[in-house]
Structures are given as structure tokens and as C-alpha cells.
N, C-alpha and C positions, 0 to 999 in steps of 0.2 A: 367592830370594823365598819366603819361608814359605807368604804363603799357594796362588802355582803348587803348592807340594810338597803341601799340604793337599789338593788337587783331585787329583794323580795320583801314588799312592803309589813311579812311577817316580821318581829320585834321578839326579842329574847325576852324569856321571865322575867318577870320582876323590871323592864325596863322598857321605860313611855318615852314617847314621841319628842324628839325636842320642841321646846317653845319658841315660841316666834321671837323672842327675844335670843334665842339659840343656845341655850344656858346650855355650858358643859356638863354640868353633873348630871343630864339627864342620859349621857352615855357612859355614864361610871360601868354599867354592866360589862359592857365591850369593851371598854379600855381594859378592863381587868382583866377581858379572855382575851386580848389582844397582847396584852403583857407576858399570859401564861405560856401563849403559842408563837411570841415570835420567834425564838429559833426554828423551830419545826416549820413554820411557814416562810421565812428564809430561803430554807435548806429547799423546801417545795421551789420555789417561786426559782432559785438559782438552776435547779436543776432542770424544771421547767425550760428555763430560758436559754439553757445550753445542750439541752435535748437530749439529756440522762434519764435513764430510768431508775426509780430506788432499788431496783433488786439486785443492781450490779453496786456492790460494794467498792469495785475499782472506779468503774465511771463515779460515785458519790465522791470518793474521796477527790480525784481530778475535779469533779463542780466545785466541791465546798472550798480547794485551794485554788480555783479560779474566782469565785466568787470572793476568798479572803481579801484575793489580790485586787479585785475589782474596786472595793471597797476601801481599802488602805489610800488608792493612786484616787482615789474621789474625795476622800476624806480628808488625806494630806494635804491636797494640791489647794483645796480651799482654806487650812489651814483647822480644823476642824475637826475634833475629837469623835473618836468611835464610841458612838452610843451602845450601853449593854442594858438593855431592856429590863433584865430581873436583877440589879443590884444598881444601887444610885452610885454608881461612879463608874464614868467612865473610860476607855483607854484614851491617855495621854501620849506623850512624846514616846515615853520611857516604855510604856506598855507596845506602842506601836512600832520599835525598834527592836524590841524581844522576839515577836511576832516575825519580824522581817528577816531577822539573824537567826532564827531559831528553830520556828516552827514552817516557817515556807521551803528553808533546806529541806529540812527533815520529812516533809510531804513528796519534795522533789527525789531524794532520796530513794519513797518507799516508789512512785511511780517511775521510774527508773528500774529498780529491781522489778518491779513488777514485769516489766515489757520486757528484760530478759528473761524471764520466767515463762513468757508468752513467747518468744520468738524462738523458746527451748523445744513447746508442747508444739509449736508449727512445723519444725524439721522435724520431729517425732512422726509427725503426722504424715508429712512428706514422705519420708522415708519405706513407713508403711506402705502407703498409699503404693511408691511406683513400685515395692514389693509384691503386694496383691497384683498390681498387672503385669510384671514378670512374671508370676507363676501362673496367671490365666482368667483371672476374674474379670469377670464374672464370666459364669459361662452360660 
């Protein structure tokens, strides 16, 4: 990744300096770990940027279906194939209609039950709650 190397003039193993002619193969290294780690740094960078943390498995899932969609309405509008970093082909029309009818219900779906699920554990909580202070708590 260029811009890591831009921040620390440290260079992965096995991988030299580009040449002033600026020959690509001299970051074969990093394309390759760039390749390995683009979802994973994606998913970073998405969640990053919408101010999730990984630990909450509901907020991930809300980034990555905000992030899908991000990405579709940028990709589409240009006209412009979604690039999949670890397989040479990318989604087309047909892939990005699947996606749109498919898997974005289906994310909307599970966040949906989710927030009933949460809005169940809140009156739950409620309830206790003005219970303890009808019977006197604290004392």
C-alpha cells in the first residue's frame, strides 16, 4: 500500500524502492498484501468512517450494509463495475442486482429485527427499573 510506505520510510521484505523510472513491479510486495487484505481493510476503513466499532457485531453489520450501499450508488451512477480484489471478475449488472434485491433486504430484514429485539431489552429494563424504585432502592 503506497500510502503505509509514504508514512514510514520502513519497506517490507523482500521489497525495494521504486525506481525513478517508477516501475510497477517494484511494489509486487504490497500489491500482493494489498490484495490479501482488501476486505478486511474495507470493512476497517467503512466502519472507521461511520464510527462503529468491531466489537459490536450489530453496528458491523449496519457499516458493511451502509458501506455495500455506498458503493453500488458510486459504482453504478458512473456506470462502473464493482471491483472483487481476490477473483478476476468482477460484479456486473447481474451480480449488482442480486446484491440490490437480495442481500440488502435481507441485511434490512436482520436490522430491523434486531431493533425489536433492542426495543424488547429496553421496556424490560424500564420496567424493572421503576420497579426497584417503587419498592425503595436504593436505600
Amino acid at each position: 500500500m503506497l500510502v503505509g510506505w509514504a508514512r514510514s520510510p520502513r519497506l517490507l521484505p523482500g521489497l525495494t524502492a521504486p525506481t525513478a523510472a517508477g516501475s510497477p513491479l517494484a511494489w509486487r510486495g504490497v500489491l500482493a498484501a494489498s490484495r490479501r487484505c482488501a476486505g478486511r481493510r474495507q470493512l476497517l476503513i467503512a466502519t472507521h468512517a461511520l464510527g462503529y466499532a468491531l466489537e459490536d457485531p450489530v453496528c458491523l453489520v449496519e457499516a458493511c450494509r451502509k458501506a455495500i450501499e455506498w458503493i453500488l450508488i458510486t459504482h453504478t451512477a458512473r456506470g462502473r463495475l464493482v471491483a472483487r480484489p481476490w477473483i478476476d471478475h468482477p460484479y456486473g449488472e447481474e451480480e449488482i442486482t442480486l446484491i440490490e434485491e437480495e442481500l440488502l433486504p435481507a441485511m434490512d430484514r436482520f436490522l430491523s429485527r434486531i431493533e425489536e429485539i433492542d426495543q424488547q431489552l429496553e421496556e424490560a429494563q424500564e420496567q424493572e427499573a421503576a420497579a426497584l424504585l417503587a419498592a425503595g432502592w436504593p436505600r
